[in-house]
N, C-alpha and C positions, 0 to 999 in steps of 0.2 A: 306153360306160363312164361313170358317171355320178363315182366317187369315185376319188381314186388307187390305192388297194387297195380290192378289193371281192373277197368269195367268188363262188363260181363261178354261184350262185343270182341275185346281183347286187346283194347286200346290203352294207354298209360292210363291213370289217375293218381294226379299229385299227393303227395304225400300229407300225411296228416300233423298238424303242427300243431302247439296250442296258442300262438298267435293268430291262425287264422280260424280256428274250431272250437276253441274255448269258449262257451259261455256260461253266466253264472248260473245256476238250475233250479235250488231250494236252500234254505236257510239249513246254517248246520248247529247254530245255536236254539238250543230248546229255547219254546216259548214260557213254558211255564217248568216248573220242579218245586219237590218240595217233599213230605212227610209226616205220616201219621204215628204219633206212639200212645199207648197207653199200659197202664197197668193194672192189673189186676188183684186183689189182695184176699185172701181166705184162710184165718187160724194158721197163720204163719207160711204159708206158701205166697209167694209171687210172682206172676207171671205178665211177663214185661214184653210187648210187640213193637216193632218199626216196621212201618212201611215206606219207601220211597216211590218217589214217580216224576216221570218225566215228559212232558208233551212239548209237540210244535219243532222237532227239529230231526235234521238226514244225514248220516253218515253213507260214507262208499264204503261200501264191501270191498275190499282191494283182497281178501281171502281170493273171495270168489274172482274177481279176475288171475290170480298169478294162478288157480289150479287151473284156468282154461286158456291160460298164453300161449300155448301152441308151443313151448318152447322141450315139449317131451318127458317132463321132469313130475311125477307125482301129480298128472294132470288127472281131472274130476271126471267124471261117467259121461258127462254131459256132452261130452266129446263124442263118442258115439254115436251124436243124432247131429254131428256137425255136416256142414253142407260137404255133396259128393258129386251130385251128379245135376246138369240142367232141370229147371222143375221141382226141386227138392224143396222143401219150405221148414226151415226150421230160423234158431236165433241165435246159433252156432255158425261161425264161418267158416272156410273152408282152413285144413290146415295149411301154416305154411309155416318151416321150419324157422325158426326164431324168431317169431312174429310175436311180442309183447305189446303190442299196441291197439290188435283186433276186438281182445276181448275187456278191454279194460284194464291190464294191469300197469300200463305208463301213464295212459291218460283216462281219468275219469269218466265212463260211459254210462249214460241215465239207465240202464238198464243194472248196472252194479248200486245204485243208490235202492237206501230201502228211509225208510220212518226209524227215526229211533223213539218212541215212545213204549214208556214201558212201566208194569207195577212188579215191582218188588219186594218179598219177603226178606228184609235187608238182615235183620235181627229177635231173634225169642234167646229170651233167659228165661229160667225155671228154676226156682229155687225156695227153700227152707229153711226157717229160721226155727232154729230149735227153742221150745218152752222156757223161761227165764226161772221157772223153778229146777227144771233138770238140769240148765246147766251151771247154775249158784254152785252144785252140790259137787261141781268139778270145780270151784273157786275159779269160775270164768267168766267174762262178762255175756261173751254172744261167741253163739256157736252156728253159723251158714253154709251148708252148703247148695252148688247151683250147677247148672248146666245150659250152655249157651250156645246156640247156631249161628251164623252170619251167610248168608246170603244163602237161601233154600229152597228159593224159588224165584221164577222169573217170567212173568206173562209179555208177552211180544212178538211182535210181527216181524221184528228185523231179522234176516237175512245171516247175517253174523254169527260170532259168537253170544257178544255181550256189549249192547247198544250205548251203555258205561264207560267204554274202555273204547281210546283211540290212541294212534301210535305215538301223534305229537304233545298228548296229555292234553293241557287246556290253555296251550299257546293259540290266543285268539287269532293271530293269523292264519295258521296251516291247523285249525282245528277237522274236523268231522272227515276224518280217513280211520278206519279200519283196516292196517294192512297186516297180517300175520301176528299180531298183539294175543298175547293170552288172557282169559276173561276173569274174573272177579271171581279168587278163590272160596269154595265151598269149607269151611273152619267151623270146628266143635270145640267147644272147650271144656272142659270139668275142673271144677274149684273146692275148693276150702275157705272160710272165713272164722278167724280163732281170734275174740278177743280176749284180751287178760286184764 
């Protein structure tokens, strides 16, 4: 290989810029979002649901591009079906030593975007309230306790981690990137509630 990018004949090809290769693709603001709760009540137990959800909008996977930048470093499987030889067909390129720009991870490639639509198990508590005659007899008003999940499940198509969580938060300019962000912590909680 005589250039950094060259066609397949062996001749240059210009480099990739996002002045000249940039275009806009899909919205990265959800169209819709929003959430279900209810509760439930039975002889002093409660149980309380949220559900979230979000439709109509795409995040990049920019994970998925830096594991496959060709750049050596904790790269993904997928490399292994990268292109080797004339004829070969796959959606891996061939490697080239500090190439971050092949597979998506400088510039946003439509093959790194996924749907961020998703439903959510955001929230359950479960909890008891103890009888107003048992706890009179400890000179207490109310006696609760509860146990609570946040985030337990998550149905989705995206690519990602978690379709929720992007690097630049929800600066509506540089919103819907995915790059190396950690997802929307799994948390239990167990409580007490002691009135006097």
């Amino acid at each position: 290989m005589k250039y950094q990018w060259e066609y397949e004949d062996g001749t240059r090809a210009r480099a990739i810029t996002p002045a000249d290769d940039a275009k806009p693709y899909k919205p990265t603001a959800a169209k819709l979002f929003g959430g279900w709760s209810n509760t439930f009540n039975y002889k002093g137990v409660d149980l309380t649901v949220l559900l979230t959800y979000q439709l109509g909008g795409y995040m990049m996977n920019g994970n998925r591009g830096t594991m496959r930048d060709l750049r050596f470093w904790n790269n993904s499987v997928d490399l292994m079906r990268r292109w080797q030889n004339p004829g070969d067909q796959t959606d891996i390129p061939r490697v080239v030593n500090n190439d971050n720009v092949s597979n998506g991870n400088t510039l946003p490639l439509t093959h790194n975007i996924s749907s961020t639509d998703y439903l959510r198990l955001k929230n359950v508590m479960l909890s008891y309230t103890l009888p107003s005659t048992v706890v009179s007899k400890m000179k207490l008003s109310n006696i609760r306790v509860y146990v609570s999940g946040q985030n337990l499940a998550l149905w989705t198509k995206y690519t990602g981690y978690d379709p929720d969580v992007t690097t630049n938060g929800n600066n509506a300019i540089r919103q819907g990137v995915d790059k190396n962000q950690a997802p929307n912590a799994r948390t239990f909680t167990f409580g007490l509630n002691v009135g006097f």
